[in-house]
Structure formats: structure tokens, C-alpha cells
N, C-alpha and C positions, 0 to 999 in steps of 0.2 A: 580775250581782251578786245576791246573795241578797236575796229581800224584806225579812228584817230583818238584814240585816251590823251589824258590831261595827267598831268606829274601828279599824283593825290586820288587820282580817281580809280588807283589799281582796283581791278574786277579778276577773272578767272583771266589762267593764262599757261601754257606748257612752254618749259626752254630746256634744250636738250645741247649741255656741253658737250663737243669733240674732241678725241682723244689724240692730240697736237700737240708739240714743242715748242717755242718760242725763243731764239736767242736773238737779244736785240742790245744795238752798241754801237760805237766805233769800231773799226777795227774789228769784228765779228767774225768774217773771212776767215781769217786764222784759225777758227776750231771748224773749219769743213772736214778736215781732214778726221778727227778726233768725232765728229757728230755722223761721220757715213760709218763707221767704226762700232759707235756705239748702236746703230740703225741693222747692224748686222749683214753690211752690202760688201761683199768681196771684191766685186768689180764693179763700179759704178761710167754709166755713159754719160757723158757733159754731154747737153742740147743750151743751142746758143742759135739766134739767127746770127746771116752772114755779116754786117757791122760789129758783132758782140764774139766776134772769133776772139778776141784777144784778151776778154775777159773769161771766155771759155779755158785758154791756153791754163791763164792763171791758177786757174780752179784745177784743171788738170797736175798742173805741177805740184801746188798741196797738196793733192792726194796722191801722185807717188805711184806705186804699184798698184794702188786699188781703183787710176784711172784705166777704164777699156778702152777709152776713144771719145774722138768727139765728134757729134752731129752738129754741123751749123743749117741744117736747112728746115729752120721755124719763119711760118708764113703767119702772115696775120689773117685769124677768123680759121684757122684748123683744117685747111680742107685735108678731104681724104688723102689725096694721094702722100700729102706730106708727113701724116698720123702711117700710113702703110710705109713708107720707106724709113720712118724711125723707128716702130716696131722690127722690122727687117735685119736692121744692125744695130741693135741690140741683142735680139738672136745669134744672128754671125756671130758679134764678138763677145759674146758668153755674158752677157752684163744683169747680174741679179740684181739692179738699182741702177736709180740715175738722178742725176745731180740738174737741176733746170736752173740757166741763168739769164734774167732777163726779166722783159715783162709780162704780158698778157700772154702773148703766141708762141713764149717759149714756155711757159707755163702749162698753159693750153695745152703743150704738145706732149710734155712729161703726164699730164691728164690722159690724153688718149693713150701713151703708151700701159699708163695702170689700168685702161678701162678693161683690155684684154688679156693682159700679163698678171695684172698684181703688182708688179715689182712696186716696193717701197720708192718715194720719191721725197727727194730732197730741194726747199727752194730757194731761190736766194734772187729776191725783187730788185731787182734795179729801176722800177718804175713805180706809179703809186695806183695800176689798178686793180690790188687787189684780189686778185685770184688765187694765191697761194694760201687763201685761210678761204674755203670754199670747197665743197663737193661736186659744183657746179660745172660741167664740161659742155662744149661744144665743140659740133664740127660743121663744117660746111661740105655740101655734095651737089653738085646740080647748079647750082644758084640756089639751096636753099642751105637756112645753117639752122642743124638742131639742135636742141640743147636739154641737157639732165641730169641729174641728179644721181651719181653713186659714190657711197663709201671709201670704194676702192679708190676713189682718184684725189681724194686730198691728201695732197704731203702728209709725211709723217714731223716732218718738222719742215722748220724756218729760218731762216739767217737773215734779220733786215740789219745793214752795216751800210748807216748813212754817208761813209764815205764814199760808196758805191754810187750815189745818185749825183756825184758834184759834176760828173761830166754830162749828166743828163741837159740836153740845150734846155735850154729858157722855154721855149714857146710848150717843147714834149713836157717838159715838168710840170705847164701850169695845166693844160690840159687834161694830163694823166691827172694830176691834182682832182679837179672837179668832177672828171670821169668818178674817183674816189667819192665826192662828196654825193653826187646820185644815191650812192648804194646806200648811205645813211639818210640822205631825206625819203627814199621810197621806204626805207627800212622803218621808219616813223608813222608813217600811215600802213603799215602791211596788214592786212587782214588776219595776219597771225605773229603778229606784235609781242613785244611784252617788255617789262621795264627794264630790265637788263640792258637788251638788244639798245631802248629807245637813252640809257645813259651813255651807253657806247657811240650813238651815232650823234647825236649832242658835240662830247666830248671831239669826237673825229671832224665834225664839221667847223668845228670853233678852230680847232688846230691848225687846219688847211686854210682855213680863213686868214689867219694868220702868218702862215709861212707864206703861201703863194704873193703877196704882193713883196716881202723879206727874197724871194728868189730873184722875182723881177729885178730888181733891185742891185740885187748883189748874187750870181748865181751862186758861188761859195762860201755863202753865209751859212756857216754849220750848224749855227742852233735853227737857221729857216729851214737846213736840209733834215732836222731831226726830228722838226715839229712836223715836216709834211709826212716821214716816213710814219712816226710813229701815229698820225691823223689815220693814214693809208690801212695802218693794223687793224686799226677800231673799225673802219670803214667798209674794209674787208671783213671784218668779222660779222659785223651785220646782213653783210648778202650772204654770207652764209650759212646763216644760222634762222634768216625770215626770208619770206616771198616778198618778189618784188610786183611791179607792177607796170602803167602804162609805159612808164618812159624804156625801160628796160625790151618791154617786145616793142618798141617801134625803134630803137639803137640795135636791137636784134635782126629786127625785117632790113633795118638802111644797107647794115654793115653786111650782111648775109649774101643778101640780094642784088646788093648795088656795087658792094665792094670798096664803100665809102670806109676812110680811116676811125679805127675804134674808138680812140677817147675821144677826138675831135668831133665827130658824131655826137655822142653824149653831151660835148660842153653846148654842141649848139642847141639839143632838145630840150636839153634839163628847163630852163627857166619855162619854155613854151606850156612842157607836161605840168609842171607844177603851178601855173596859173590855168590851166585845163581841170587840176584837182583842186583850186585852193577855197572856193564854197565849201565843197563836200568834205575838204581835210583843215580846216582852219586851224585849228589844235596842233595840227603837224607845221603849220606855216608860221604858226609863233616863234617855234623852239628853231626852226632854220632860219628865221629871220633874228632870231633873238642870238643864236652860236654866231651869226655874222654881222651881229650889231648894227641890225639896221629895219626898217619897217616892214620891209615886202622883200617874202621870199623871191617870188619868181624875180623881180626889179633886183636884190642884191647878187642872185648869182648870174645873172645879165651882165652886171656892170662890172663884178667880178672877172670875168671873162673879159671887157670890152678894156679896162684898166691896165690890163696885164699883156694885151695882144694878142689874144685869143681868135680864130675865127667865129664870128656869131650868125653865120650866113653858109649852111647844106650846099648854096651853089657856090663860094668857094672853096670846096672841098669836094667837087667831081661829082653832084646831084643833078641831075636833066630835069627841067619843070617838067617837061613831057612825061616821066616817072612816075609823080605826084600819087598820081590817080591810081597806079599798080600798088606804090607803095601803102596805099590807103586801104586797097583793098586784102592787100596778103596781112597786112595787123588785126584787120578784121576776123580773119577765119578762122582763129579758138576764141572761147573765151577763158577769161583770166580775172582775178580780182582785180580790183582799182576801185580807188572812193566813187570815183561819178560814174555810171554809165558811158558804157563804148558809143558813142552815138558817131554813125559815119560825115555826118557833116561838118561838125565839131571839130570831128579829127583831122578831115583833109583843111580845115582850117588852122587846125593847129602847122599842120605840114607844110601850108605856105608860108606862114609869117615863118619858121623854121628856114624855109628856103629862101628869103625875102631877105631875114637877118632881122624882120621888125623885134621893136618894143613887146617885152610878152604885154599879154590883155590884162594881167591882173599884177 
């Protein structure tokens, strides 16, 4: 299928379903117990970072005897040492599964523990970036964060329970939010596309469009908190099912390298990358511009962001202009699809209006 197809214009194209669970609702929590059960886990590890102890606690108590313990110590971006000391105790304490609660880095970290074990993984998002419907793992080592692609590391199932997200503050929600909305505009132009994937991320981007100003607003607005979760699913479901593109290896190279915060990073790139692609993906910037009711992709999720109190500016989120240049040149060193060509001037210009906080160019 073409990198940027038109709704009508279906050509050749491969989609390959995953063999995943989905239970989504209010109130969902309630069958963790009955879902590790039926996943065939005896003893399962809750992994939480250290704030998210107390929703770890919870998760433990529904499950009873078939809780082993709990890991609170999920880092964001995976570095090693943190993926070796969760693998470590689960070992010690006998745990054939494990229960991930939280978002990206506790996610992330039930990831790493299947990448070497296997154990089935159970997840339950408290945030909307979407990694729990993905194969997709990363670690960090070095300052550098890799990232791949195995079987082994997507949950076997899911628990999204939008009651879970009402304590998510304002600013993490709206971020996480757009973090989300990335995965379906790149998933629109992907080079290995197809119409499935491109209704799902439609549908997800319209949704979040939606809820996130309904958050701002009122953080316990439960139909806002249901639209954004269930936006997050679709959204999710798209990175994991296409390849992504420029914006994704340069929120790869920031966060890895820099140690810059993960959704936060994405909310600032997204409009920049997507006025970097939107000659070469016009067809992809209708259907984002069109889910968000409004003319110009990169301009609506700009303002998206700026409406809601978002930062839209790498140097208030801990980016050194001094950087720039490094940062410019490690996105450089594979290549990777994307509509336009890597061009290295282009991009260290995309880098500063990013850094800058400007107006995207397109």
C-alpha cells in the first residue's frame, strides 16, 4: 500500500492480527484476578514505578495468593540495570507472570522482563501511551536506547478501566494523550500501511481530539476519560501493528540520549515532524487534520498542545541548544522510512523551532 493512500485508493497491502485480549470498561480491575487465572500465571509479580506503589498494592490484593510481590522500581526509557533487577525478583520469588501497572516504563519493564523469560504479561494502562498493544520494546544502555521488535514481549492481554486514569493530573493526561495521537498520524503515512490500521488511527485521533480539551476542563469527566482511553487503544494498536517513522526516531534519539520526558518530547515534535512530512504525506494530513476538525495537521496539533498547557518548547523540558547538533546527528545514523527524505539540514531545523517552541512551518 502506498505510504500516503487515499480512503478509495486501496492497492496491495499485508495486516497481520495479534493474538491479544482486550477487556475494556469501568470498573475492569475487578477481573485482574480471574484474567491472571485464566492467562495460567500461579504467581504473578506487580511492577509499578515508585508513585504508582499504591496502585500496585491494589492489584496485589485482588489477586490474593497468586500475588508474588511487588516491584516498584520502573524507570522511564528502560535502562538496563532496571530490566536486570526486575528480571532478578521474579526469579527469587518464583513468579511465572506478571501483572504491569502504569504506563509506558512500567510497561516497558514487564517488556523486558518477557524478552528473556517469556513469562506471560498482564497490563493494565494507567496512561494513554500505548504500549501495552505493541511488540515494540526498548531499553536504554549507555546513553543509548534500543529498540525491537519481539513476539514474546506483548501482553497477553489488557485491562483498560478508565476509572484508573481520573487521577492522572491534567497536564500527564493531555500529553500522554498526544504522545498517543503520534502513533496514529505516523501510522497514516507508514510505508507499510493499510486500511485497517489507517481506520483505527482516524477513529483514535478523532477521539483524543476530543477528550483532551473535555480533560482540561474537567479532570473527572468520565465519558472524556473514556474517550481518551479508548482513542489510546486504537492508537496503540497502530504502532503496533505499522512502522513508524521520523518523529518516532527523533523522540527515540531525545528521550534515550538526553533523558528528556517521553510523552512530553513527542507532544513537542509531533507538529514540527509532521510539517517536515506534510508535501511528501498530504493524503495523511487531510485525515489528521480532518479527525481534529481543523485545516492543518501540524497547526492543529500545535494548538492542541498550546490550548490545553502542554509544553511546546525541548528547552522547557531539560534540552541544551548546545545538544542540537549531537542530537541531529545520532537520528542520522540508520536509515528508516519516512515520506520525505532525511535531509541533515532540514532536520537540525526542524530541531530548533522544536527547541524554540516556534510555529511548525507547514
Amino acid at each position: 500500500m502506498s505510504i500516503d493512500s487515499e480512503p478509495g485508493g486501496i492497492q496491495s497491502f499485508s495486516f497481520e492480527s495479534r493474538a491479544q485480549r482486550v477487556l475494556f470498561g469501568h470498573g475492569s480491575l475487578a477481573q485482574a484476578a480471574g484474567e491472571i487465572e485464566r492467562m495460567g500465571i500461579g504467581r504473578a509479580l506487580v511492577l509499578c514505578t515508585p508513585p504508582q506503589r499504591a496502585q500496585a498494592e491494589r492489584v496485589a490484593d485482588l489477586l490474593g495468593a497468586r500475588a508474588a510481590g511487588i516491584f516498584d522500581g520502573a524507570v522511564m526509557h528502560v535502562p538496563i540495570e532496571s530490566a536486570r533487577a526486575a528480571r532478578e525478583a521474579a526469579a527469587r520469588l518464583g513468579a511465572d507472570g506478571a501483572v504491569a501497572i502504569g504506563g509506558g516504563s512500567t510497561i516497558g519493564l514487564g517488556k523486558a522482563i518477557a524478552l528473556e523469560s517469556g513469562l506471560p504479561i498482564l497490563a493494565i494502562p494507567t496512561t494513554y501511551a500505548g504500549s501495552e498493544m505493541t511488540p515494540i520494546y526498548g531499553l536504554t544502555e549507555g546513553g543509548q536506547k534500543r529498540t525491537g521488535k519481539d513476539p514474546r514481549v506483548l501482553p497477553r492481554s489488557v485491562i483498560y478501566d478508565p476509572a484508573l486514569t481520573v487521577g492522572l493530573p491534567v497536564g500527564l493526561s493531555v500529553v500522554s494523550g498526544i504522545n498517543a495521537i503520534a502513533h496514529a498520524a505516523e501510522g497514516l503515512y507508514s510505508a507499510d500501511g493499510n486500511p485497517v490500521c489507517d481506520l483505527m488511527a482516524v477513529e483514535g485521533i478523532a477521539a483524543l481530539g476530543r477528550a483532551l480539551p473535555g480533560i482540561h476542563a474537567n479532570p473527572a469527566d468520565a465519558q472524556a476519560r473514556n474517550d481518551a482511553l479508548y482513542g489510546a487503544w486504537l492508537c496503540g494498536t497502530v504502532l503496533g501493528s505499522v512502522g513508524m517513522a521520523l518523529h518516532h526516531k527523533l523522540c527515540h534519539t531525545l528521550g534515550g540520549s538526553f533523558n528528556l520526558p517521553h510523552a512530553e518530547t513527542h507532544t513537542i515534535v509531533l507538529p514540527h515532524a509532521l510539517a517536515y512530512n506534510a508535501a511528501a504525506a498530504a493524503g495523511a494530513m487531510r485525515r489528521i487534520a480532518g479527525a481534529l476538525g481543523a485545516d492543518s495537521a501540524p497547526r492543529a496539533v500545535h494548538e492542541l498542545a498550546l490550548r490545553n498547557g502542554a509544553p511546546t518548547a525541548l528547552k522547557q523540558i531539560g534540552m541544551r541548544e548546545e545538544d542540537l547538533d549531537r542530537a541531529c546527528a545520532l537520528a542520522l545514523q540508520n536509515a528508516y522510512a519516512n515520506p520525505r527524505p532525511i535531509e541533515a539540514r532540514a532536520l537540525r531545523e526542524l530541531l530548533q523551532d522544536a527547541f524554540d517552541g516556534a510555529a511548525p512551518r507547514a
